[in-house]
N, CA, C and O atoms as CSV, one atom per row, in Angstrom:
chain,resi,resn,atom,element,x,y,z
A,1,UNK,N,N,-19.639,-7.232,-5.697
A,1,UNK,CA,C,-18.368,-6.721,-5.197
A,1,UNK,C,C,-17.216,-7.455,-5.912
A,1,UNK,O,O,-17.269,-8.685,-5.943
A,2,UNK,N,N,-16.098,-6.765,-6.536
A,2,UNK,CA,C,-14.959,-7.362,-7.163
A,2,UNK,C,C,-14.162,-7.495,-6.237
A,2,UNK,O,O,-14.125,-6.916,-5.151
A,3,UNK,N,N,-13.122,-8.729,-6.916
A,3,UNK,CA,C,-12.062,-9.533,-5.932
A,3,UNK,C,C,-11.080,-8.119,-5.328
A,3,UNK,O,O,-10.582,-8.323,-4.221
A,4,UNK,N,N,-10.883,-7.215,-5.746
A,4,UNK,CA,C,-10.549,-6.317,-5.928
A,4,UNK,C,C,-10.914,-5.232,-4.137
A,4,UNK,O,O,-10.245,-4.885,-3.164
A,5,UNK,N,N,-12.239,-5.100,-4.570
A,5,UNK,CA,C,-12.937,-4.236,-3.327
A,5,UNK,C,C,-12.590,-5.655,-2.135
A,5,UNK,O,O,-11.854,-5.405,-1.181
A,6,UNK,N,N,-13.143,-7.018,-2.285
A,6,UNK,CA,C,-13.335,-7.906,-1.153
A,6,UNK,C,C,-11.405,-7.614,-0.797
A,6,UNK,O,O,-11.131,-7.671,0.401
A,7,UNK,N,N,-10.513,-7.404,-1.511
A,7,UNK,CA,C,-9.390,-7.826,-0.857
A,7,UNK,C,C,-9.008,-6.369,-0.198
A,7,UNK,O,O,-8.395,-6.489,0.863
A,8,UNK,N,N,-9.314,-4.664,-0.728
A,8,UNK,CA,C,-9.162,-3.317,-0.253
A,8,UNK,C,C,-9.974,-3.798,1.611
A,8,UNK,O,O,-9.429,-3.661,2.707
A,9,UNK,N,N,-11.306,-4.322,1.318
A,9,UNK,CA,C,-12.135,-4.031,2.407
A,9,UNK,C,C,-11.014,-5.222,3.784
A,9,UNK,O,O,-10.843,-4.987,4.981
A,10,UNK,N,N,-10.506,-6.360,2.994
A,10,UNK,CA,C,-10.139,-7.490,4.213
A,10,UNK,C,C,-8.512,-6.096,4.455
A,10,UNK,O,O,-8.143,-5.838,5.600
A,11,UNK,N,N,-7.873,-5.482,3.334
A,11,UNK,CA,C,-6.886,-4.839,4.217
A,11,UNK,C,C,-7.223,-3.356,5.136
A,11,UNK,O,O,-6.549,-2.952,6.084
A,12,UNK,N,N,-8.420,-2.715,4.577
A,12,UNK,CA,C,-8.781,-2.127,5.985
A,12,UNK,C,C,-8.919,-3.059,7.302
A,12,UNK,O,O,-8.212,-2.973,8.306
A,13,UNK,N,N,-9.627,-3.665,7.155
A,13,UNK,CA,C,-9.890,-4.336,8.765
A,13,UNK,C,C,-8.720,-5.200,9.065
A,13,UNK,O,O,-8.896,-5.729,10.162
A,14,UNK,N,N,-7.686,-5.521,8.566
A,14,UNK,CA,C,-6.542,-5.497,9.154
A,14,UNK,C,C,-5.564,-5.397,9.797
A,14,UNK,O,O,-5.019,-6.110,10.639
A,15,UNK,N,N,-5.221,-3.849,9.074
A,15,UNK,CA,C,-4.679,-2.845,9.912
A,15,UNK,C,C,-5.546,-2.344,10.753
A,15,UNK,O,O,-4.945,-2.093,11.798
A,16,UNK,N,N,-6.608,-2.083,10.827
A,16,UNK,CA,C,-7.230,-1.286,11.893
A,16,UNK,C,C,-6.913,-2.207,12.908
A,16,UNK,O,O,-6.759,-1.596,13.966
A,17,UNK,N,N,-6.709,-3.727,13.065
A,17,UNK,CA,C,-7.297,-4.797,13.865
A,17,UNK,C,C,-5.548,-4.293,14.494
A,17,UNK,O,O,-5.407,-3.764,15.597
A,18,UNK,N,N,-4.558,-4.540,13.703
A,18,UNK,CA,C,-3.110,-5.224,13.970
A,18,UNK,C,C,-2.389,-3.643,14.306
A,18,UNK,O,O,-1.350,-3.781,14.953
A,19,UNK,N,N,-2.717,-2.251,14.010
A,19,UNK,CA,C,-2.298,-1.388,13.869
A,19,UNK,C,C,-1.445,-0.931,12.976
A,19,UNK,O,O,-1.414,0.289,12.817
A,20,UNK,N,N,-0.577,-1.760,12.200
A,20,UNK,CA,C,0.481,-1.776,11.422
A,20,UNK,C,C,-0.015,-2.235,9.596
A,20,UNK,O,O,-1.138,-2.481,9.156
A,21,UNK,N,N,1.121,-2.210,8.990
A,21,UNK,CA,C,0.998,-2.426,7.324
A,21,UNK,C,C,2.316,-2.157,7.185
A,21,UNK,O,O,3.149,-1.698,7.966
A,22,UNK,N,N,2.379,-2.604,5.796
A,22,UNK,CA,C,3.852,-3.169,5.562
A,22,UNK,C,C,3.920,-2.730,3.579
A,22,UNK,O,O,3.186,-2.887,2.603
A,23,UNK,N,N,5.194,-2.168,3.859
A,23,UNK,CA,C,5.930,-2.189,2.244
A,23,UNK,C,C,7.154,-2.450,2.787
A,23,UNK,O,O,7.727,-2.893,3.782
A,24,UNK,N,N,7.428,-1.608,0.823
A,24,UNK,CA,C,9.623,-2.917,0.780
A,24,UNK,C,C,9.861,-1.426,0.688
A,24,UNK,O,O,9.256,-0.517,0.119
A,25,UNK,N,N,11.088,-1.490,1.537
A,25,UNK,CA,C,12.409,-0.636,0.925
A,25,UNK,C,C,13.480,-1.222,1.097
A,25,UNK,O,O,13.681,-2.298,1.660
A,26,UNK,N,N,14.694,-0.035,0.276
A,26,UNK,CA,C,16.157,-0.570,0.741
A,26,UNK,C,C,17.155,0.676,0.625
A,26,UNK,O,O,16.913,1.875,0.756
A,27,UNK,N,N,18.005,0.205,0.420
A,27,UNK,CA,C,18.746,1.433,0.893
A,27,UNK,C,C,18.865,2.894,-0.097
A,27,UNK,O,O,19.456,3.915,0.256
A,28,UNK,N,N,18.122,2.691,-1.454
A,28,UNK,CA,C,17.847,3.617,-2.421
A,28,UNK,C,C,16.021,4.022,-1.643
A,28,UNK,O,O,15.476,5.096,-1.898
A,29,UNK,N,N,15.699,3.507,-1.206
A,29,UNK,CA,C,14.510,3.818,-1.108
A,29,UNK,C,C,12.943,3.029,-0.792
A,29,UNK,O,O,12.799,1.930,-0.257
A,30,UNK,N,N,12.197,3.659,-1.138
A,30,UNK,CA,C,10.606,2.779,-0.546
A,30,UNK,C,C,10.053,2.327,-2.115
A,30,UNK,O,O,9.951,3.360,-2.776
A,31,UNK,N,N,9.756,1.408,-2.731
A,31,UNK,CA,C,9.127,0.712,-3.712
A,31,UNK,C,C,8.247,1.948,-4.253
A,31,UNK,O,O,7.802,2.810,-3.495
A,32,UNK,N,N,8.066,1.942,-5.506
A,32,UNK,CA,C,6.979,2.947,-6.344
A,32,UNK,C,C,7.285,2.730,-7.785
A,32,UNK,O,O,8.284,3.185,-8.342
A,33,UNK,N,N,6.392,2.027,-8.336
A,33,UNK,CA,C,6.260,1.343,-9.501
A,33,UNK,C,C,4.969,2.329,-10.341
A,33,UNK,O,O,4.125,3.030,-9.782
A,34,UNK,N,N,5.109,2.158,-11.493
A,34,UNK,CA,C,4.339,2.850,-12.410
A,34,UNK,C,C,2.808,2.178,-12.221
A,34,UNK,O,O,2.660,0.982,-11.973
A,35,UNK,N,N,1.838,3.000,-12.354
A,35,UNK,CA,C,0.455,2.504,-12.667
A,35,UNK,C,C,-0.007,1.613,-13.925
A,35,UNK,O,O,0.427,1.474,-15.068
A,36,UNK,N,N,-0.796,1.217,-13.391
A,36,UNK,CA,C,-1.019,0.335,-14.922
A,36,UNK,C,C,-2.655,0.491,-15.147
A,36,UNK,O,O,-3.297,-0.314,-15.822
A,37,UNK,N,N,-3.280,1.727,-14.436
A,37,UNK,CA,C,-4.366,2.188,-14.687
A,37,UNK,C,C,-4.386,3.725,-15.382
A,37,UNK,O,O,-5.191,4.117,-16.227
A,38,UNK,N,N,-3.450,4.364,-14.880
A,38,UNK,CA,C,-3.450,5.887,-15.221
A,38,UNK,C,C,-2.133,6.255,-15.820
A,38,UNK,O,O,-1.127,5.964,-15.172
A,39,UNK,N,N,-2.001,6.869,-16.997
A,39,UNK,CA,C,-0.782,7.170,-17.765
A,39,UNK,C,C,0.079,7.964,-16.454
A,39,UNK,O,O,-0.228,7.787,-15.275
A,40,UNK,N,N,0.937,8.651,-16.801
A,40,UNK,CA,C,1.845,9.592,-15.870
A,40,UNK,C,C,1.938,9.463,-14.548
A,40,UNK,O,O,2.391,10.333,-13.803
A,41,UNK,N,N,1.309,7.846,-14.034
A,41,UNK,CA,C,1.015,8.157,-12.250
A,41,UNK,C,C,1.874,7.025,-11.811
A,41,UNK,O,O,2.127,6.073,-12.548
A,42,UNK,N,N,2.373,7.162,-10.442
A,42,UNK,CA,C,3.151,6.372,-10.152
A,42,UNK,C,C,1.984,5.862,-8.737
A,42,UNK,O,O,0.914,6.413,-8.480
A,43,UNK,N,N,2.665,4.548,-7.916
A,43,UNK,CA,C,1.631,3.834,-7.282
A,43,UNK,C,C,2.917,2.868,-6.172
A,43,UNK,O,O,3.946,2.264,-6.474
A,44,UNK,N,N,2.233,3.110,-4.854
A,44,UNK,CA,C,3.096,2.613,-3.854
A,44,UNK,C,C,2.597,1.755,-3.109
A,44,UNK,O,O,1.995,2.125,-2.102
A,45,UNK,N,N,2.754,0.072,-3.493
A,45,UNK,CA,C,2.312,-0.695,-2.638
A,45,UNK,C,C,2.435,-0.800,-1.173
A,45,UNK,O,O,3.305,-0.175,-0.567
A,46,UNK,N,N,1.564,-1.594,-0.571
A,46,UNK,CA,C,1.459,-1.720,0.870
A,46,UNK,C,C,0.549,-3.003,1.069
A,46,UNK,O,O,-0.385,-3.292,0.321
A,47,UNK,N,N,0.976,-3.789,2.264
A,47,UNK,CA,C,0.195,-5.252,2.461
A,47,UNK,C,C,-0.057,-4.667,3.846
A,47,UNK,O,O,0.525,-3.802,4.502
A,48,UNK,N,N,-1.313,-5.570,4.105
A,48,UNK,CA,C,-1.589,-6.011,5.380
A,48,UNK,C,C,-0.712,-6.543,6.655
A,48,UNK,O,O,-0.624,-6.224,7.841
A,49,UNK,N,N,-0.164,-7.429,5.881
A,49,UNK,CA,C,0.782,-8.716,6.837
A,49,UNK,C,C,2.363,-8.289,6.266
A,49,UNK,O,O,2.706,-7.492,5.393
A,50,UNK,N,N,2.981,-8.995,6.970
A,50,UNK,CA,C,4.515,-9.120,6.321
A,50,UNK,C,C,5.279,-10.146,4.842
A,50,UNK,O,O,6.077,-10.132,3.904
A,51,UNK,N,N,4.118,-11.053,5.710
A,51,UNK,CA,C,4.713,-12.065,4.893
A,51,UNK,C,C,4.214,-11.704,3.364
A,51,UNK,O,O,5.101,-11.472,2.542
A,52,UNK,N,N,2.824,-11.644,2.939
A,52,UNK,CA,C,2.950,-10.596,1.647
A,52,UNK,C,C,3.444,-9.709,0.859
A,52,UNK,O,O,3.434,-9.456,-0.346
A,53,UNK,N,N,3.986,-9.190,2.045
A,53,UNK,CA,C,5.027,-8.037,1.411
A,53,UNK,C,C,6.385,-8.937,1.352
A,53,UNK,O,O,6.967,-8.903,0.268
A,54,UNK,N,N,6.833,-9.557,2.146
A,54,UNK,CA,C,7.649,-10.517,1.877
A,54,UNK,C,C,8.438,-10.883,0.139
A,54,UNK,O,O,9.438,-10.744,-0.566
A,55,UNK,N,N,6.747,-11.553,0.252
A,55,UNK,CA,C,6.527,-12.236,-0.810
A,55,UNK,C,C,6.824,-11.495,-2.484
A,55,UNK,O,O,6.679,-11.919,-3.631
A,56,UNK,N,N,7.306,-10.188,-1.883
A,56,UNK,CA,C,6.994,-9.754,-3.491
A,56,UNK,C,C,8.783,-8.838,-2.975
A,56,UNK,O,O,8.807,-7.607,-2.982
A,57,UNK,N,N,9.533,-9.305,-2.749
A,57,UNK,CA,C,10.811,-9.365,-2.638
A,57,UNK,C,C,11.798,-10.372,-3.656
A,57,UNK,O,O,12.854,-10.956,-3.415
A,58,UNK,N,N,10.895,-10.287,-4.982
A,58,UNK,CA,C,11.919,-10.797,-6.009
A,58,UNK,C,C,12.264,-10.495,-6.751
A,58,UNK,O,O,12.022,-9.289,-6.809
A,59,UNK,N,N,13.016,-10.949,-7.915
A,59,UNK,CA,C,13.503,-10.404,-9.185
A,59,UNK,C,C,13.672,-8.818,-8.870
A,59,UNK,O,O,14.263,-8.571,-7.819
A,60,UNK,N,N,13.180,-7.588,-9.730
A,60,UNK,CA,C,13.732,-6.370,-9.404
A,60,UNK,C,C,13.391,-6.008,-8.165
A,60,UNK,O,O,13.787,-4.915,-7.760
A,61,UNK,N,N,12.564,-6.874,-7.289
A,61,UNK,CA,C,12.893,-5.941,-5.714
A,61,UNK,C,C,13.822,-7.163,-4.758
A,61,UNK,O,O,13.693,-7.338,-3.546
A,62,UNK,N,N,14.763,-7.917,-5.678
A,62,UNK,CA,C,14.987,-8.775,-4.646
A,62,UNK,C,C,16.008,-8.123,-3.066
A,62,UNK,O,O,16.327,-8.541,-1.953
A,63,UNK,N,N,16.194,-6.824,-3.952
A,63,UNK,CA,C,17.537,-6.294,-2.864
A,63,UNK,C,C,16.062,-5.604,-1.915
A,63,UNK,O,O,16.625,-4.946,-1.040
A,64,UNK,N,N,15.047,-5.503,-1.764
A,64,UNK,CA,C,14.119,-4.604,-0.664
A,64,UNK,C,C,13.867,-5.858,0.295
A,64,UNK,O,O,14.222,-7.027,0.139
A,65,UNK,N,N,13.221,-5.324,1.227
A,65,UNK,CA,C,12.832,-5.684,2.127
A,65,UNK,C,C,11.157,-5.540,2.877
A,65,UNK,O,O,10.638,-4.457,2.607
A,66,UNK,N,N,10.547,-6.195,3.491
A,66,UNK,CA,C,9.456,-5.393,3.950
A,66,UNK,C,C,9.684,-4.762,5.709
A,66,UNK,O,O,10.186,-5.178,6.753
A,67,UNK,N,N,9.045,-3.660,5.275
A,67,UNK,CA,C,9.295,-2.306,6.622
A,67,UNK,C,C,7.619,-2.612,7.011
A,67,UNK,O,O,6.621,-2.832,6.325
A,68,UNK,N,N,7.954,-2.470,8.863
A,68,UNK,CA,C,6.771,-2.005,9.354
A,68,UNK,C,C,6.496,-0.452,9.354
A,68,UNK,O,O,7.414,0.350,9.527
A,69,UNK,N,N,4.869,0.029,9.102
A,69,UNK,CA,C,4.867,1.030,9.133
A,69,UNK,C,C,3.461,1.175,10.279
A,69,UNK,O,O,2.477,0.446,10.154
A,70,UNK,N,N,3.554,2.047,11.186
A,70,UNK,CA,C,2.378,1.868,12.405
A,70,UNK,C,C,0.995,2.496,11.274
A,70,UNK,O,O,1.061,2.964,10.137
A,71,UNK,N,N,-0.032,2.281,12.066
A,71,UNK,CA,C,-1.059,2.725,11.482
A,71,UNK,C,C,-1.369,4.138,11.720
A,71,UNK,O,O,-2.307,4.686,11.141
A,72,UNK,N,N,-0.529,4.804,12.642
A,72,UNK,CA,C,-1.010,6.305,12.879
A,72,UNK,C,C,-0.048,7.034,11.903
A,72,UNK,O,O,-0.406,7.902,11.106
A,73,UNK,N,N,1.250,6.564,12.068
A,73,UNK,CA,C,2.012,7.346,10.934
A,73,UNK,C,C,1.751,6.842,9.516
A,73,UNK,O,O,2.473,7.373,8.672
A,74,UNK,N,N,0.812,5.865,9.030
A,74,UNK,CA,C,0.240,5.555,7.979
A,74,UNK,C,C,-0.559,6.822,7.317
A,74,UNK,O,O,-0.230,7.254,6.212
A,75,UNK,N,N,-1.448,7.287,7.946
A,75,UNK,CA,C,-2.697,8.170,8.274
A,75,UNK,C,C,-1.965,9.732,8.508
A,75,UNK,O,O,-2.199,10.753,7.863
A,76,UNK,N,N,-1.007,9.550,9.649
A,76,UNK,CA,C,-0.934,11.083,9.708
A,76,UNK,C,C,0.164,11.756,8.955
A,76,UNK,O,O,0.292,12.979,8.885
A,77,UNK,N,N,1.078,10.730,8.304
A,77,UNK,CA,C,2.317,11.473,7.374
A,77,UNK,C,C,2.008,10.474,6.423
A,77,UNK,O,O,1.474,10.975,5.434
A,78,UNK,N,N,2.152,9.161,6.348
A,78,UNK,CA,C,2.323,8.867,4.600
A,78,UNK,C,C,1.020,9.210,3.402
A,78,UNK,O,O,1.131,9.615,2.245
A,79,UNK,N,N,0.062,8.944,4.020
A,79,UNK,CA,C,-0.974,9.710,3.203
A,79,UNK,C,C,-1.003,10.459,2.395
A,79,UNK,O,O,-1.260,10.432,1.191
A,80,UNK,N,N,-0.512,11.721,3.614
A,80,UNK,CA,C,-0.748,13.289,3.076
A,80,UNK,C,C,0.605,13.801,2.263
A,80,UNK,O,O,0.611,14.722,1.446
A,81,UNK,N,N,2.116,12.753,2.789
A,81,UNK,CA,C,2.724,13.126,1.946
A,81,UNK,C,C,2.840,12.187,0.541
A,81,UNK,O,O,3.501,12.577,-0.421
A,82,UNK,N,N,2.327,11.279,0.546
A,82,UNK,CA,C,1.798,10.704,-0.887
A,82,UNK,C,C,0.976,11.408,-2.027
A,82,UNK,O,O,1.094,11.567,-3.242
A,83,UNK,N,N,-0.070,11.812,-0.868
A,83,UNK,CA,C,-0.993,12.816,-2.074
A,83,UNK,C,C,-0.745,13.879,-2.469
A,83,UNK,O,O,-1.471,14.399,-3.316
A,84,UNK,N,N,0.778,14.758,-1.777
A,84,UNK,CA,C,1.331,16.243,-1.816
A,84,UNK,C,C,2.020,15.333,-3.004
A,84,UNK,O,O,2.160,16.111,-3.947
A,85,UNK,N,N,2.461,14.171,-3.341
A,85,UNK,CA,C,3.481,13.938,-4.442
A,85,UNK,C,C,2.914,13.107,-5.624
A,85,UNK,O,O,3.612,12.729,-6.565
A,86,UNK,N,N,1.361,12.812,-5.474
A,86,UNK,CA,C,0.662,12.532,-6.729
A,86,UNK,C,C,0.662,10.976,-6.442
A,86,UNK,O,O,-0.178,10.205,-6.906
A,87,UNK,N,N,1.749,10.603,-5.590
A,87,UNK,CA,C,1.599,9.022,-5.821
A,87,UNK,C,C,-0.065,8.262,-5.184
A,87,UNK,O,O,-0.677,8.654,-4.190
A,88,UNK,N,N,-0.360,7.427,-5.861
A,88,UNK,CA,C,-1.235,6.300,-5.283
A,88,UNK,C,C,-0.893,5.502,-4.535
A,88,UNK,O,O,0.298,5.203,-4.453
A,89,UNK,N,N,-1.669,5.026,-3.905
A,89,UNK,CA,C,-1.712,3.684,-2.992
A,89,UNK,C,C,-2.110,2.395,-3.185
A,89,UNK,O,O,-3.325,2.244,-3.056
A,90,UNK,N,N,-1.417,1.308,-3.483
A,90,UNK,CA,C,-2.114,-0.115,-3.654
A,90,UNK,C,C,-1.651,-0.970,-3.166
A,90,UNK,O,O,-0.548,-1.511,-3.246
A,91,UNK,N,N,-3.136,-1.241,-2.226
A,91,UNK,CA,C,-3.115,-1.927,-0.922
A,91,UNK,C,C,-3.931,-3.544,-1.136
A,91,UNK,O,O,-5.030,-4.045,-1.372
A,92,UNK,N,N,-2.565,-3.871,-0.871
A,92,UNK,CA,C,-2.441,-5.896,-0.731
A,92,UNK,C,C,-2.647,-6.394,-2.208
A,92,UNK,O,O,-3.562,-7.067,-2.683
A,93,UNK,N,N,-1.410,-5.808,-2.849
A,93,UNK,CA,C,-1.810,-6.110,-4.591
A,93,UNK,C,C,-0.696,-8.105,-4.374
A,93,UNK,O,O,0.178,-8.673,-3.719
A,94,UNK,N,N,-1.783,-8.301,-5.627
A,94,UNK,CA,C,-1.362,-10.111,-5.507
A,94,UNK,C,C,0.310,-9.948,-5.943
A,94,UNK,O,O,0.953,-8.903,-6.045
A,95,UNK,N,N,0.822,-11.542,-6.186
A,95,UNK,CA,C,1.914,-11.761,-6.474
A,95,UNK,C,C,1.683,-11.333,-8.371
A,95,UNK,O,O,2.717,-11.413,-9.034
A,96,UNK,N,N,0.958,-11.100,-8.794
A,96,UNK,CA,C,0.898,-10.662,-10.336
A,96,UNK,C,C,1.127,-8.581,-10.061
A,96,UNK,O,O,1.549,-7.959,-11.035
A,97,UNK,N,N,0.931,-8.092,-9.251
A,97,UNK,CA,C,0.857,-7.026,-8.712
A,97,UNK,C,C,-0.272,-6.199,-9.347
A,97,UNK,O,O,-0.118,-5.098,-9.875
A,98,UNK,N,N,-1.531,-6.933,-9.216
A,98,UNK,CA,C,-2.575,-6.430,-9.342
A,98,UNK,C,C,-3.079,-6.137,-8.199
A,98,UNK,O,O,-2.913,-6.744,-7.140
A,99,UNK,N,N,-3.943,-4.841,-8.472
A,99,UNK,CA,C,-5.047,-4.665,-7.323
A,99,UNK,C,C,-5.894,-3.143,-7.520
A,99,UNK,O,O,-6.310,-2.921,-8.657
A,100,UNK,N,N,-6.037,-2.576,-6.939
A,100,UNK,CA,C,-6.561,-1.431,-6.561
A,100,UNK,C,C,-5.470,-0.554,-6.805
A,100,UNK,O,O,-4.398,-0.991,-6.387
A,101,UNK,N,N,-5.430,0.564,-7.363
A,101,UNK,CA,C,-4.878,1.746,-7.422
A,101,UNK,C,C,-5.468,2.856,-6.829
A,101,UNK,O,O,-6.423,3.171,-7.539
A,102,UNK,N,N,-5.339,3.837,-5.582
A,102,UNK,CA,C,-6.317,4.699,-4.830
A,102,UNK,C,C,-5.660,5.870,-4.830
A,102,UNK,O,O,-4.436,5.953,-4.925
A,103,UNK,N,N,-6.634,7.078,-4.695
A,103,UNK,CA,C,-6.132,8.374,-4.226
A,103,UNK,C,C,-5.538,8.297,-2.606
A,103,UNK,O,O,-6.463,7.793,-1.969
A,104,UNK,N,N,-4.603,8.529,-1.842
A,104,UNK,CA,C,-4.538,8.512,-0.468
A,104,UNK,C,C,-5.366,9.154,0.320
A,104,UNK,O,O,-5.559,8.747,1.465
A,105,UNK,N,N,-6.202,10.644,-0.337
A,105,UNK,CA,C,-7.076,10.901,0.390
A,105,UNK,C,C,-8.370,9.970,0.639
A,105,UNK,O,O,-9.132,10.341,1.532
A,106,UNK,N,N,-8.628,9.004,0.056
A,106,UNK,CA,C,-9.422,8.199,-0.425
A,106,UNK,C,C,-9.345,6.916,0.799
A,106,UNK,O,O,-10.262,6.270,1.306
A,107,UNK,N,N,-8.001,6.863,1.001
A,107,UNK,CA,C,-7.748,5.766,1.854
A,107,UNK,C,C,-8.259,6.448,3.256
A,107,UNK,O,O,-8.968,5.811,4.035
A,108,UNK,N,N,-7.930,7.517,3.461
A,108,UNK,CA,C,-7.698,8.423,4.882
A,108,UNK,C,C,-9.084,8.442,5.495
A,108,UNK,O,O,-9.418,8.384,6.678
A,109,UNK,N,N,-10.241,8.598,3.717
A,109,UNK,CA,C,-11.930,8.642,4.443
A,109,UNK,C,C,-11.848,7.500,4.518
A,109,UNK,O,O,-12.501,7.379,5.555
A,110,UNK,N,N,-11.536,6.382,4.231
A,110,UNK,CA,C,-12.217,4.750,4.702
A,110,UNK,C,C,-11.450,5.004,5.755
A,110,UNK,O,O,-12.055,6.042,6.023
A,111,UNK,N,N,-10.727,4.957,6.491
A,111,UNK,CA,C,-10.200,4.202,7.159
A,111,UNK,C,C,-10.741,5.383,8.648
A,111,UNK,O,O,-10.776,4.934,9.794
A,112,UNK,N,N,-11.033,6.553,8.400
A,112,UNK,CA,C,-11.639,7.449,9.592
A,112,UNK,C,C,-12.913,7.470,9.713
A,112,UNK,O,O,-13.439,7.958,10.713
A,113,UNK,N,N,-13.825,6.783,8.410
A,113,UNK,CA,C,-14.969,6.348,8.751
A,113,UNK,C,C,-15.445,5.347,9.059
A,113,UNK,O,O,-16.635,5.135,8.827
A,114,UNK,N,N,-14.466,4.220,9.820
A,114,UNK,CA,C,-14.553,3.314,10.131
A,114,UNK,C,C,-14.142,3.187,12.021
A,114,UNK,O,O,-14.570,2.356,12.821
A,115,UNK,N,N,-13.512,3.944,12.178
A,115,UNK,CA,C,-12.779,4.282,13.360
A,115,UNK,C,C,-13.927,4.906,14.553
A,115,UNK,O,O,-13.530,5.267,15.661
């Protein structure tokens, strides 16, 4: 298993545990940075905790913030409107902003086959 899957699998059981997850916005908007796996795709982080997301409130995101987002409106609107707009999901990427890049439908089966 890569550091990668061990850190996707600790932010499912997370949120399932805490109900909530966390990205930055500000007053232009919610964070969405280019992929660095797939040409033309864009990719929208999300942490577990706050303080992670916190944490990545510098240099070009120093003006964002991190937003709570519940775990049902995770699932029942950001998902589906992520995947209606092509964006990915990458969930609990380090302070280098590596991690996992996912389809959202992708997130929606882990996280309902776990439930």
């Amino acid at each position: 298993m890569t550091q990668w899957q061990k850190s996707y699998d600790t932010f499912l059981e997370t949120i399932q545990q805490t109900g909530e997850l966390w990205s930055l916005s500000c007053e232009e908007g919610w964070v969405v940075c280019d992929s660095a796996e797939f040409e033309d795709a864009e990719v929208m982080p999300f942490w577990s905790n706050k303080a992670d997301a916190q944490r990545h409130c510098v240099d070009q995101w120093a003006d964002y913030q991190a937003e709570r987002i519940s775990l049902s409106d995770f699932v029942g609107l950001w998902l589906p409107n992520l995947a209606e707009d092509d964006i990915l999901v990458g969930p609990d990427w380090n302070e280098e902003l590596e991690g996992l890049e996912l389809e959202p439908g992708d997130i929606a089966e882990s996280l309902m086959g776990e439930q």
